[in-house]
C-alpha positions as CSV (number, residue, x, y, z in Angstrom):
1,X,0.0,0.0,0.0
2,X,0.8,3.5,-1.1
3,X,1.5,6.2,1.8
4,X,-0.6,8.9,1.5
5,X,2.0,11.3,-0.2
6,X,2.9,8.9,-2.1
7,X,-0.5,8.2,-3.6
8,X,-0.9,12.5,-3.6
9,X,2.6,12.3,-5.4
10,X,1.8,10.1,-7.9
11,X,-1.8,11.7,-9.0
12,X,0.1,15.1,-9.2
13,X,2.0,13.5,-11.7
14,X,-0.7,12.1,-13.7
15,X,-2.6,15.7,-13.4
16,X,0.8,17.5,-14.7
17,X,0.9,15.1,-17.8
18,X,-2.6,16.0,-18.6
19,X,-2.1,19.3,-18.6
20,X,1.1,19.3,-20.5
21,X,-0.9,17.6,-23.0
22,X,-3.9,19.7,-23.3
23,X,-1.7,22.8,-23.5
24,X,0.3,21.2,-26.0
25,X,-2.9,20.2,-28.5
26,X,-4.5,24.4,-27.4
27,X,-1.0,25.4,-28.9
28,X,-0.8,23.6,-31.7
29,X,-4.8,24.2,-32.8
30,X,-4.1,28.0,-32.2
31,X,-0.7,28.0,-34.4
32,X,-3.2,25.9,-37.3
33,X,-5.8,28.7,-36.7
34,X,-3.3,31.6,-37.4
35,X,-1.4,29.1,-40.3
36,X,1.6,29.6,-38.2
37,X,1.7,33.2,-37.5
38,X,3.3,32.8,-33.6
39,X,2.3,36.1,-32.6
40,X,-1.8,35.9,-33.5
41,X,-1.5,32.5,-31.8
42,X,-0.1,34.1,-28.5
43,X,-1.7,37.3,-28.3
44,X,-5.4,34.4,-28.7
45,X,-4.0,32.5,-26.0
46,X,-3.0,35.7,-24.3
47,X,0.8,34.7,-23.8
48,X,4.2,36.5,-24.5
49,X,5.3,36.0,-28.2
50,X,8.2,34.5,-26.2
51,X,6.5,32.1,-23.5
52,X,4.8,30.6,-26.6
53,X,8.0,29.7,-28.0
54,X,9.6,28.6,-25.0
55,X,6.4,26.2,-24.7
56,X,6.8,25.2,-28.3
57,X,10.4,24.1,-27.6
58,X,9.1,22.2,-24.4
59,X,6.9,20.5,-26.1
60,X,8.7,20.0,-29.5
61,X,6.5,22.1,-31.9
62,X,8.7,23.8,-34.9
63,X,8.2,26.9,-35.6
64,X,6.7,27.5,-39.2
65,X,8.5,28.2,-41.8
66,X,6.3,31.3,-42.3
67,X,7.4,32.4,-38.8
68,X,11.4,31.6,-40.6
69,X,10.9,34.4,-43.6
């Protein structure tokens, strides 16, 4: 049996991962929205051009290639 922070420890966990994941599907909806364009997609999600891209590199999302020209 599981000691109680344990058991807390381990359902944090699975909570974190499905967050990670829902942020990571929001992000990559809003960046199909705006067909790429980073800063549309952040100011919708109402992030920092820059925190988007630091959460696209944490969750392995390229930038576009519209966002490279």
């Amino acid at each position: 049996m599981l000691a109680y922070g344990e058991a807390t420890g381990h359902a944090h966990a699975i909570a974190d991962i499905h967050v990670e994941a829902y942020e990571r599907d929001v992000i990559k909806e809003r960046l199909r929205e705006f067909e790429g364009h980073a800063t549309k997609a952040a100011k919708s999600l109402d992030l920092e051009r820059s925190h988007l891209y630091k959460k696209m590199r944490a969750f392995g999302i390229a930038p576009s290639r519209r966002e490279l020209e």
